[in-house]
VEXFIBA-411420 format. One record per residue: residue number from 1; residue in three letters; x, y, z of N, C-alpha, C in turn. Coordinates in pm, whole numbers. Layout:
N
+-----+------+--------+--------+--------+--------+--------+--------+--------+--------+--------+
| pos | code |   n.px |   n.py |   n.pz |  ca.px |  ca.py |  ca.pz |   c.px |   c.py |   c.pz |
+-----+------+--------+--------+--------+--------+--------+--------+--------+--------+--------+
| NUM |  ALA |      X |      Y |      Z |      X |      Y |      Z |      X |      Y |      Z |
...
+-----+------+--------+--------+--------+--------+--------+--------+--------+--------+--------+
// end
This chain:
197
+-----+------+--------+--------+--------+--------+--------+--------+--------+--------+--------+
| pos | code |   n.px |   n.py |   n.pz |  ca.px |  ca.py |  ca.pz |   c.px |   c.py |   c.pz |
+-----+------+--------+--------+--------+--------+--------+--------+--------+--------+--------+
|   1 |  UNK |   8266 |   1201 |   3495 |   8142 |   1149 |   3441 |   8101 |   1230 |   3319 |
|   2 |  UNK |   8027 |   1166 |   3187 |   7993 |   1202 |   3059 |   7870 |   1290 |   3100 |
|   3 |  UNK |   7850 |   1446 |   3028 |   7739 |   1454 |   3068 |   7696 |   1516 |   2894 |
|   4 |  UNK |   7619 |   1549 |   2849 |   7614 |   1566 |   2752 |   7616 |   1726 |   2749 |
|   5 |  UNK |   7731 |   1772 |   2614 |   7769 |   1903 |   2658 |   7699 |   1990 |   2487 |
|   6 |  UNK |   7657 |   2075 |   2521 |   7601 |   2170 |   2420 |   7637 |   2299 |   2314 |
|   7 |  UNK |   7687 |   2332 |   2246 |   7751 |   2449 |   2217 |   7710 |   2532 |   2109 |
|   8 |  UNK |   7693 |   2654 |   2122 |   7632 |   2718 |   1999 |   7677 |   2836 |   1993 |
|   9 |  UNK |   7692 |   2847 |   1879 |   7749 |   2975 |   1796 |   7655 |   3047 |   1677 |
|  10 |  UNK |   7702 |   3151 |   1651 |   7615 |   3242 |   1553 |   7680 |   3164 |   1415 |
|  11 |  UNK |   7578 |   3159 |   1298 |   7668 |   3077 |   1163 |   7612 |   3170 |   1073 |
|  12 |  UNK |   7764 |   3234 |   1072 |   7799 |   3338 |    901 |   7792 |   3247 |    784 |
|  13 |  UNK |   7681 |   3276 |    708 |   7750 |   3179 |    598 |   7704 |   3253 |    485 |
|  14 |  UNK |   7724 |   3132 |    371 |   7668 |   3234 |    247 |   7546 |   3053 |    200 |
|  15 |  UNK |   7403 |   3136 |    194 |   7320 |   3107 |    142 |   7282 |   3051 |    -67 |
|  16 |  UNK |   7297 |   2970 |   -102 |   7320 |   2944 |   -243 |   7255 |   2816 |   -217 |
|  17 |  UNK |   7176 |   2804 |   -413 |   7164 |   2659 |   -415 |   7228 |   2644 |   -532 |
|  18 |  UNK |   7227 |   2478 |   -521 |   7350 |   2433 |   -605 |   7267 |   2342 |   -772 |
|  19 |  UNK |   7290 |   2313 |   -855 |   7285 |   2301 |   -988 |   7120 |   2193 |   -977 |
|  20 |  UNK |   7122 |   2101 |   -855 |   7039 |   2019 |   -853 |   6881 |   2104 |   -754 |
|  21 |  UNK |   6856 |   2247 |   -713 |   6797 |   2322 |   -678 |   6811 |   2305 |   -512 |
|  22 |  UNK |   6893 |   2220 |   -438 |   6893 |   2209 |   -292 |   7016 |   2320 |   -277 |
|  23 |  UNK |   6904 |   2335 |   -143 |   7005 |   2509 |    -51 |   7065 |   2438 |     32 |
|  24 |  UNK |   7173 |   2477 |      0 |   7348 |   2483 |     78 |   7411 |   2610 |    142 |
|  25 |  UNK |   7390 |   2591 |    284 |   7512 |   2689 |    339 |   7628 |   2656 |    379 |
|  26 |  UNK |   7744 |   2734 |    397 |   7889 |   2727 |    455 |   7923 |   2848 |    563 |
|  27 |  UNK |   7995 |   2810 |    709 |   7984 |   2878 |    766 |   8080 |   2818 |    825 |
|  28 |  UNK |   8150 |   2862 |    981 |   8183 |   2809 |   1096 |   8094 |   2748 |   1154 |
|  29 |  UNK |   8132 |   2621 |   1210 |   8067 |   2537 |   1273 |   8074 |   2492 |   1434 |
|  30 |  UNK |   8197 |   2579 |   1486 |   8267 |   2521 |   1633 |   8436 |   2579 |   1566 |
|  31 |  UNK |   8473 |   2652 |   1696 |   8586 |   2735 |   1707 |   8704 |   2625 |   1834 |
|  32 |  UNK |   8803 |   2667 |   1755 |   8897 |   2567 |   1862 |   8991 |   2635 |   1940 |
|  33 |  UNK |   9017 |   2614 |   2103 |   9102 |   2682 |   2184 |   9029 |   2810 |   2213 |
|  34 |  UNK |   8888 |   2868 |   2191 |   8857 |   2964 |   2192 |   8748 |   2954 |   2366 |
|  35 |  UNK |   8718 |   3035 |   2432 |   8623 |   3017 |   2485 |   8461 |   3097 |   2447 |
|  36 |  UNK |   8382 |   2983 |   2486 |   8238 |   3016 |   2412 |   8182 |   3107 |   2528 |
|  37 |  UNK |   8020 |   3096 |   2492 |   7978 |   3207 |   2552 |   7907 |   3091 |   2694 |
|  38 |  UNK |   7922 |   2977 |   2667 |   7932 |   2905 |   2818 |   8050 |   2882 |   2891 |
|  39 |  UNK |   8128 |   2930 |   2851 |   8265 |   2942 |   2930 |   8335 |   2802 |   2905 |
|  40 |  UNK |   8323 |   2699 |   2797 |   8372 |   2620 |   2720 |   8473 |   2609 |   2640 |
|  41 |  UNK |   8565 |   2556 |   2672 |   8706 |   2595 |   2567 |   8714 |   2415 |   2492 |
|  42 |  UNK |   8713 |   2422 |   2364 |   8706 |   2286 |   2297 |   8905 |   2240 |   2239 |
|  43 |  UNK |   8965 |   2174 |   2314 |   9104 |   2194 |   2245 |   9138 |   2126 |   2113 |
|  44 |  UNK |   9206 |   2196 |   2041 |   9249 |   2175 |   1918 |   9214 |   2023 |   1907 |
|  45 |  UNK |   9326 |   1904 |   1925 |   9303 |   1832 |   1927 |   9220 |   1718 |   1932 |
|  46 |  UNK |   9122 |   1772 |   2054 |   9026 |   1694 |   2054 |   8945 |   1673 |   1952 |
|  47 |  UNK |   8900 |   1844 |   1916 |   8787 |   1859 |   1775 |   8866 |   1831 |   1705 |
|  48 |  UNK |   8986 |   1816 |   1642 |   9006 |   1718 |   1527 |   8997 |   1594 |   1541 |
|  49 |  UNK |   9027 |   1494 |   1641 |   8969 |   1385 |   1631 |   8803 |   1350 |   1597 |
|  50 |  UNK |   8742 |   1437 |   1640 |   8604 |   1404 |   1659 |   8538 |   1472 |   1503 |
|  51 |  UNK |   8640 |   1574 |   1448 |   8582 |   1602 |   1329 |   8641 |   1436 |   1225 |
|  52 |  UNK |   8745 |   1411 |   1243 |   8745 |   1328 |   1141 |   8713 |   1168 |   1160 |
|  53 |  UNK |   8665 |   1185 |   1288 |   8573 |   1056 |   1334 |   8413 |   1050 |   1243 |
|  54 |  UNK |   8362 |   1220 |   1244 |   8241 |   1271 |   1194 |   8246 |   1281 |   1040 |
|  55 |  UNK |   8345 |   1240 |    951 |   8399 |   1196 |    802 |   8314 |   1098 |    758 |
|  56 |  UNK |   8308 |    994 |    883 |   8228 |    877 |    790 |   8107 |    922 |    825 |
|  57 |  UNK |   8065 |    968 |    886 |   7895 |    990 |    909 |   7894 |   1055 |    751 |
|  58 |  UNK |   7960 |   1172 |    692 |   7914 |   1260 |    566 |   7943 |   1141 |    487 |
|  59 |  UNK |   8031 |   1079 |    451 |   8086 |    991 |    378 |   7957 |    918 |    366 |
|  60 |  UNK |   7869 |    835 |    467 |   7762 |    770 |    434 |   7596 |    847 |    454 |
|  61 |  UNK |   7639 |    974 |    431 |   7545 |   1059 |    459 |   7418 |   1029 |    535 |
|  62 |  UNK |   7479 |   1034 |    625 |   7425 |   1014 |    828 |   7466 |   1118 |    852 |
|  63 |  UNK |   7535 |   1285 |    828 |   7531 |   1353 |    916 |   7472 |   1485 |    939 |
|  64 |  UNK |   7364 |   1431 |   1019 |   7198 |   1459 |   1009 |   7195 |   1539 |   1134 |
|  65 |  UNK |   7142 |   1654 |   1148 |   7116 |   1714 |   1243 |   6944 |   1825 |   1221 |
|  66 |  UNK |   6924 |   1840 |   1376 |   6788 |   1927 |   1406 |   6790 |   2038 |   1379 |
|  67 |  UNK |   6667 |   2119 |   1381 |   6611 |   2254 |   1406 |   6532 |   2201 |   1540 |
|  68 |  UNK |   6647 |   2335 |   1622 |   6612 |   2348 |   1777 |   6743 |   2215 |   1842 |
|  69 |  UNK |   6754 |   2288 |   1939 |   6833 |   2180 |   2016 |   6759 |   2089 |   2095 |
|  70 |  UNK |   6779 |   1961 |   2071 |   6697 |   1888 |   2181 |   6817 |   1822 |   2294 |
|  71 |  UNK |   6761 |   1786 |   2413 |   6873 |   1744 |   2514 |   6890 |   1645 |   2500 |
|  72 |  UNK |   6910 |   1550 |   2413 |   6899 |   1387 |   2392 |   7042 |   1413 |   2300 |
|  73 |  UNK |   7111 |   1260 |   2302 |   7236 |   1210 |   2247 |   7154 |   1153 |   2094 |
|  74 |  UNK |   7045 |   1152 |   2057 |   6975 |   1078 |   1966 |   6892 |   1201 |   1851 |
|  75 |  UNK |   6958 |   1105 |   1744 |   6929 |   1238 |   1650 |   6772 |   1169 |   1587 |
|  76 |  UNK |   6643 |   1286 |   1659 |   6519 |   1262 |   1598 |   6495 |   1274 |   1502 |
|  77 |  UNK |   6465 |   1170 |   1388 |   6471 |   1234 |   1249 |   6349 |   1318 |   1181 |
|  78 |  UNK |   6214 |   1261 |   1285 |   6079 |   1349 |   1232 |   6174 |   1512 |   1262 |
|  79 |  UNK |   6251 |   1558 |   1331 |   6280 |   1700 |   1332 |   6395 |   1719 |   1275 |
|  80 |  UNK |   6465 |   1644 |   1126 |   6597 |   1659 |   1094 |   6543 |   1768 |    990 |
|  81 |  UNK |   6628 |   1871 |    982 |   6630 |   2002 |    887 |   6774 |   1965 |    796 |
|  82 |  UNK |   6858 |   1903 |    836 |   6969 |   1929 |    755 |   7089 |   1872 |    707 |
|  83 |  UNK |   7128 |   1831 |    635 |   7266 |   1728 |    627 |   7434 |   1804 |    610 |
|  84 |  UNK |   7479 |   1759 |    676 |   7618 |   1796 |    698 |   7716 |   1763 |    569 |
|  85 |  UNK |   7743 |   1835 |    496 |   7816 |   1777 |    376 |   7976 |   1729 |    387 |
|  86 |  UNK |   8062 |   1864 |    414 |   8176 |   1847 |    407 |   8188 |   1947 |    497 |
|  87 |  UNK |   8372 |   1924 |    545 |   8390 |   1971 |    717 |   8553 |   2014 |    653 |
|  88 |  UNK |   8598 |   2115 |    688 |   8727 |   2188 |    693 |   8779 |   2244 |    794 |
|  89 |  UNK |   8889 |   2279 |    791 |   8974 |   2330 |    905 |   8982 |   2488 |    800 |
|  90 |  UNK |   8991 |   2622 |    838 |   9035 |   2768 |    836 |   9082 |   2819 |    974 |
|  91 |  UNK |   9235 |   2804 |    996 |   9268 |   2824 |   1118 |   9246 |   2744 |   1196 |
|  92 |  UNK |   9171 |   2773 |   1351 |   9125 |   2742 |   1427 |   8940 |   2705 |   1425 |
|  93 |  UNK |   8895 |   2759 |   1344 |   8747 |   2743 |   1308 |   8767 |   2646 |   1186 |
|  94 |  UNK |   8647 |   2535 |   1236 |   8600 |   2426 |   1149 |   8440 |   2478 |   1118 |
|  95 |  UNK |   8476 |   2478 |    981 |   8379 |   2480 |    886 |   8309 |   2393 |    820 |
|  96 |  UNK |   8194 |   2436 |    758 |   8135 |   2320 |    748 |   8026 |   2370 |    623 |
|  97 |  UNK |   8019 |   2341 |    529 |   7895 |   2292 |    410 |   7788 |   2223 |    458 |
|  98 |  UNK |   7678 |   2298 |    487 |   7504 |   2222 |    505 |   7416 |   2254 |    427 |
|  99 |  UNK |   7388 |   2134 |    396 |   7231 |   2119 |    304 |   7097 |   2114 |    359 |
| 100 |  UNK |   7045 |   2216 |    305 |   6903 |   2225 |    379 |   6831 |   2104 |    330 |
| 101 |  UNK |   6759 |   2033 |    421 |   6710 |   1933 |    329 |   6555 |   2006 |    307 |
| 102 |  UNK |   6481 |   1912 |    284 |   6311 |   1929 |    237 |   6184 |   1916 |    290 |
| 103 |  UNK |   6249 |   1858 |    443 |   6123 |   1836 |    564 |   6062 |   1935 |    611 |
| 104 |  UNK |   6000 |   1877 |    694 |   5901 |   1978 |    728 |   5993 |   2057 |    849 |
| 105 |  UNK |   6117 |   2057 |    913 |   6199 |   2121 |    964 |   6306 |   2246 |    880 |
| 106 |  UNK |   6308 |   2148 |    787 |   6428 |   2171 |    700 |   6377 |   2292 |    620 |
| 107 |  UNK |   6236 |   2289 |    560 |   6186 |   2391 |    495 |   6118 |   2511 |    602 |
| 108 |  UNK |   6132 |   2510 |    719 |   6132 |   2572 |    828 |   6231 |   2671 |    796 |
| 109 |  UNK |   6350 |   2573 |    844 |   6497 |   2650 |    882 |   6549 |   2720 |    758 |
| 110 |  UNK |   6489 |   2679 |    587 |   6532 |   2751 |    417 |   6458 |   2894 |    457 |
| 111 |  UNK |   6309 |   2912 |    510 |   6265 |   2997 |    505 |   6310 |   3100 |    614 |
| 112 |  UNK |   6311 |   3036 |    692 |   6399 |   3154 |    815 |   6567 |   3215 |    751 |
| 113 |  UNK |   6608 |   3122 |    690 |   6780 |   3178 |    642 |   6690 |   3264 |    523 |
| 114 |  UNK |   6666 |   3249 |    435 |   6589 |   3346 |    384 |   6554 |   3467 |    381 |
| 115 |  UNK |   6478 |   3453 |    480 |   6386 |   3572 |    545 |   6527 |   3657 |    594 |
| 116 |  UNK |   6639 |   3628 |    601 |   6735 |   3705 |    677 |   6750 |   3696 |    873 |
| 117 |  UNK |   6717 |   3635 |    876 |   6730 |   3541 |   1022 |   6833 |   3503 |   1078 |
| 118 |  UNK |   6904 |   3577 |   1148 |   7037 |   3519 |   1195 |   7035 |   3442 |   1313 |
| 119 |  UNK |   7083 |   3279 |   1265 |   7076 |   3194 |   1348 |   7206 |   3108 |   1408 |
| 120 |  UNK |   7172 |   3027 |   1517 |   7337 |   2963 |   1546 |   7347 |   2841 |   1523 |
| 121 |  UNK |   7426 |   2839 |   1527 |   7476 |   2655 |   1480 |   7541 |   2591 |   1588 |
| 122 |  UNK |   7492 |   2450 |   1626 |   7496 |   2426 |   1786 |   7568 |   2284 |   1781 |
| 123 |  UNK |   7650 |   2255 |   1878 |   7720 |   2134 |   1862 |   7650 |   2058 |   1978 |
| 124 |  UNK |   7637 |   1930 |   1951 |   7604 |   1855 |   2057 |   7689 |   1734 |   2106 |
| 125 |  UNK |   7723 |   1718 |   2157 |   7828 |   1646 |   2202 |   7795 |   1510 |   2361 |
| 126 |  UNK |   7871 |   1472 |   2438 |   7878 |   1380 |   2513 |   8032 |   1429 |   2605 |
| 127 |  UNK |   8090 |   1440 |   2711 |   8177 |   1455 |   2773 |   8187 |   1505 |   2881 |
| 128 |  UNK |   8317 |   1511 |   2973 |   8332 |   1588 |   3083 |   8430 |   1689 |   3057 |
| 129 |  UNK |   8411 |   1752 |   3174 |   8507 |   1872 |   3183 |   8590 |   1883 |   3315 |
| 130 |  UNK |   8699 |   2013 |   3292 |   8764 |   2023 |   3430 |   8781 |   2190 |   3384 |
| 131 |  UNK |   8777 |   2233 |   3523 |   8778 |   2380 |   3530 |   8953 |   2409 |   3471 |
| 132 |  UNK |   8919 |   2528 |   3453 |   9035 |   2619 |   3461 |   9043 |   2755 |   3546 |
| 133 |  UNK |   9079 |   2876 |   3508 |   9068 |   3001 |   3555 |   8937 |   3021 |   3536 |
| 134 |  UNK |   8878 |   3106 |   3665 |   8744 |   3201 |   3649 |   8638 |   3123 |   3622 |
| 135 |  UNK |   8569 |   3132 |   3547 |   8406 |   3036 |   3525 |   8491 |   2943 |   3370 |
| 136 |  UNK |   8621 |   2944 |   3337 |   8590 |   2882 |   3212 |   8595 |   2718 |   3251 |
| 137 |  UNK |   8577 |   2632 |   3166 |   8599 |   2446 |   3184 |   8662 |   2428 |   3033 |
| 138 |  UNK |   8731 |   2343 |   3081 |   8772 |   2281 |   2965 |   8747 |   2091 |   2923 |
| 139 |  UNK |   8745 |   2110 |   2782 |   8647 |   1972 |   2721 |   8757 |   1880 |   2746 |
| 140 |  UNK |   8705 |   1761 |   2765 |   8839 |   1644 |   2848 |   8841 |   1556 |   2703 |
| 141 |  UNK |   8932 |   1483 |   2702 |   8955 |   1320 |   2619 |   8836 |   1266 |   2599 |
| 142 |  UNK |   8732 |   1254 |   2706 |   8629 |   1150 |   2669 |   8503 |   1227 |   2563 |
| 143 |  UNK |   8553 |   1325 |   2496 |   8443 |   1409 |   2477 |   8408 |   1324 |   2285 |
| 144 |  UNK |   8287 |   1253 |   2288 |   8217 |   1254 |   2137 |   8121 |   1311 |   2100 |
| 145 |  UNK |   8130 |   1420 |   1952 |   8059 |   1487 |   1897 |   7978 |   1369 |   1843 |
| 146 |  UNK |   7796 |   1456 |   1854 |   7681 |   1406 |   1767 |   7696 |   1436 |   1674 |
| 147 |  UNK |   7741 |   1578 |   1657 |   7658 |   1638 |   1567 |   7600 |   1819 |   1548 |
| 148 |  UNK |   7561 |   1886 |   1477 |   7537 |   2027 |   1469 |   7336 |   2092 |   1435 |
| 149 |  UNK |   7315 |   2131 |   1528 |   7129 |   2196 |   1513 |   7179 |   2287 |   1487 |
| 150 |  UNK |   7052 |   2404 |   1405 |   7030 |   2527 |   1391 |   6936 |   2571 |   1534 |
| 151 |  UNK |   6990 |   2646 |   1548 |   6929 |   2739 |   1686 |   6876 |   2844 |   1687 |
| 152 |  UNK |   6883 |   2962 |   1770 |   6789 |   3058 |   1798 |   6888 |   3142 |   1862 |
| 153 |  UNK |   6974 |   3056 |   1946 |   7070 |   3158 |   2043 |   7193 |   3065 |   2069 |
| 154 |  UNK |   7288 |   3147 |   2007 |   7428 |   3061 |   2008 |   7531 |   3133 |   2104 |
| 155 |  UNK |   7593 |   2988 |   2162 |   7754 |   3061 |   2238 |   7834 |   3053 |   2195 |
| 156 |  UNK |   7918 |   3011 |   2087 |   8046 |   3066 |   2000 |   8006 |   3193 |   1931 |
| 157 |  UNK |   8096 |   3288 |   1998 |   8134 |   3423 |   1947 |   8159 |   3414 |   1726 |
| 158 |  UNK |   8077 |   3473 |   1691 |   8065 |   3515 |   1532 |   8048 |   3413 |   1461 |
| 159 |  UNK |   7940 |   3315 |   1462 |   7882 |   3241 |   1373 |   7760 |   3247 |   1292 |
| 160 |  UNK |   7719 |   3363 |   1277 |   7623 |   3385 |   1234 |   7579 |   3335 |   1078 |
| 161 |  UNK |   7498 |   3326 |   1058 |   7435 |   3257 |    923 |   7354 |   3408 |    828 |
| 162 |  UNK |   7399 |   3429 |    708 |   7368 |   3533 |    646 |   7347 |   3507 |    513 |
| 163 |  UNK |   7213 |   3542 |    418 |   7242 |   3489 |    325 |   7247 |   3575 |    250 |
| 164 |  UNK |   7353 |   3546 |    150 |   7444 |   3619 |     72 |   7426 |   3655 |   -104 |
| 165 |  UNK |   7344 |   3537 |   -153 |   7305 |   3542 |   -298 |   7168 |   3658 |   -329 |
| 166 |  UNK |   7176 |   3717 |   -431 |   7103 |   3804 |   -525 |   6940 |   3773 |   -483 |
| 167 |  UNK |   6890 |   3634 |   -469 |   6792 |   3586 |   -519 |   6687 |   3622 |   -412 |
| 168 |  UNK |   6808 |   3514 |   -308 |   6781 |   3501 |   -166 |   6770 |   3644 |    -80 |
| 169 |  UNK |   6827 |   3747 |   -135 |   6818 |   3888 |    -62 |   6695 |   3946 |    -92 |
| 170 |  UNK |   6675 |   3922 |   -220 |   6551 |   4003 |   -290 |   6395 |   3977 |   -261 |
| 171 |  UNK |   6402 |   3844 |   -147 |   6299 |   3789 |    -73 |   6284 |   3879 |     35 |
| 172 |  UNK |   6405 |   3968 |    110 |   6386 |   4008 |    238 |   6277 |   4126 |    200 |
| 173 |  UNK |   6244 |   4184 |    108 |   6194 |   4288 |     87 |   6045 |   4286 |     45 |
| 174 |  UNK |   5989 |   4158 |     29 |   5857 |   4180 |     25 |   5768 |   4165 |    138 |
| 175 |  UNK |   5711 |   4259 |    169 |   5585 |   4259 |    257 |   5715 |   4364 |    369 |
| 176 |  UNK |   5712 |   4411 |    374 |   5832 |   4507 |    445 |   5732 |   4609 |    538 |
| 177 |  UNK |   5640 |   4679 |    449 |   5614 |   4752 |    511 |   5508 |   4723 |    652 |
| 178 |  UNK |   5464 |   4619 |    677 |   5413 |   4542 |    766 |   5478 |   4478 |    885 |
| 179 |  UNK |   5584 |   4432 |    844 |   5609 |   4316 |    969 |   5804 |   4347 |    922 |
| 180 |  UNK |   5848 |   4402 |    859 |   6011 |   4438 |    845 |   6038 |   4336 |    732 |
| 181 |  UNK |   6185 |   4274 |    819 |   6244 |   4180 |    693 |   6161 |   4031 |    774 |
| 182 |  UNK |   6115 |   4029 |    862 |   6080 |   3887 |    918 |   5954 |   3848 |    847 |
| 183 |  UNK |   5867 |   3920 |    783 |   5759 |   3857 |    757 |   5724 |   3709 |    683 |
| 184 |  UNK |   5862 |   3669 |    604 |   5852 |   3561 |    537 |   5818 |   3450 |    631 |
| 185 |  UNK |   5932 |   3466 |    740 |   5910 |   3356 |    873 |   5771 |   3357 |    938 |
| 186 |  UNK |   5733 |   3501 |    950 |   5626 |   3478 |   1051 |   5518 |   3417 |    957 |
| 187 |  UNK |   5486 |   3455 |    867 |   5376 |   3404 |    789 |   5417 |   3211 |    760 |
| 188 |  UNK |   5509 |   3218 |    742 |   5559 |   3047 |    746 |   5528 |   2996 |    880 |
| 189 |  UNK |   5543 |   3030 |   1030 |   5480 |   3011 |   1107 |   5374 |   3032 |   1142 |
| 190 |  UNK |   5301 |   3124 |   1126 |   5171 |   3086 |   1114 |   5096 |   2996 |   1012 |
| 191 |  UNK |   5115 |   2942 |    911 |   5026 |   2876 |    866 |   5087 |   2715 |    908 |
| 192 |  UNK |   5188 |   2668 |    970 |   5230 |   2595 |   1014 |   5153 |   2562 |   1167 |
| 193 |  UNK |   5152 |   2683 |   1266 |   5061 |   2684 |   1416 |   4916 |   2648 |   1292 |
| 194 |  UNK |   4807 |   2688 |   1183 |   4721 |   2666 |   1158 |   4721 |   2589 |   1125 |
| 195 |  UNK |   4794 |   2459 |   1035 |   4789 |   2304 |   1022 |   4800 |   2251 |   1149 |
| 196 |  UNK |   4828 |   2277 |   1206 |   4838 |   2190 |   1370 |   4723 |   2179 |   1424 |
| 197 |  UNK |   4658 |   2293 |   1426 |   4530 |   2365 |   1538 |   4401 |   2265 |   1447 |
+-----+------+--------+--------+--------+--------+--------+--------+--------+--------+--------+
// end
């Protein structure tokens, strides 16, 4: 039976925007043959089918994903932060180009990569599994990828998201002596909890 399966990893990437002023990261996106930190092993094969099934979604730029994981097969778009550009193979890790978009998620998730925030990048998927040795399972044939959220707490081992440009570093340092390198976020969340209230 399909149950809908979740996966998250830390996303290294490098932070840049590109000629038209939208922020683009590149990172690992989902590791193959590896086991995660839910005891999930994704096989080669499969994630290449399902990555180049996930071609036409970028191709007609549908491939749209959240800030925060939600448990639904359905991508909410009032909470879409981000578009999926282009998808590669390096080894065993599929990579991936994301565009921050401009919502009210999306400019969430610019200011947290920013601020120096290391966050994960989460796969959401549909499938079953069958055990193997010890606590691990492994992802079966019936398994279809949604899609990738930014998270908070990831289970693929070294995906972390880091941003890497001149511009973007030189943000971590104001207001320091108060609140560290986070203050950009927290102050972005708070006046966000004060439009609500």
């Amino acid at each position: 039976m399909k149950s809908l399966l979740i996966e998250t990893q830390l996303f290294e990437g490098k932070l840049k925007e590109d000629e038209g002023g939208r922020v683009m990261v590149k990172g690992v996106l989902q590791r193959a043959g590896a086991e995660n930190q839910n005891g999930r092993v994704y096989p080669r094969p499969i994630l290449e089918r399902e990555a180049k099934k996930y071609l036409q979604f970028i191709k007609e730029r549908r491939a749209l994903g959240e800030l925060d994981h939600p448990d639904s097969t359905v991508i909410n778009l009032k909470n879409v932060s981000h578009n999926i550009k282009e998808i590669w193979w390096e080894g065993d890790d599929l990579c991936g180009t994301v565009e921050i978009l401009g919502t009210p998620s999306g400019n969430i998730l610019k200011e947290l990569l920013k601020a120096g925030i290391l966050l994960g990048i989460s796969s959401r998927g549909m499938g079953s599994t069958r055990p193997l040795s010890g606590n691990k399972v492994e992802v079966q044939e019936d398994f279809e990828l949604i899609g990738w959220d930014f998270v908070s707490n990831p289970s693929t081992h070294g995906a972390f998201m880091v941003p890497m440009n001149e511009s973007v570093n030189s943000l971590k340092n104001i207001g320091t002596d108060v609140c560290g390198e986070y203050c950009k976020a927290q102050d972005l969340m708070r006046e966000i909890i004060t439009e609500i209230a």
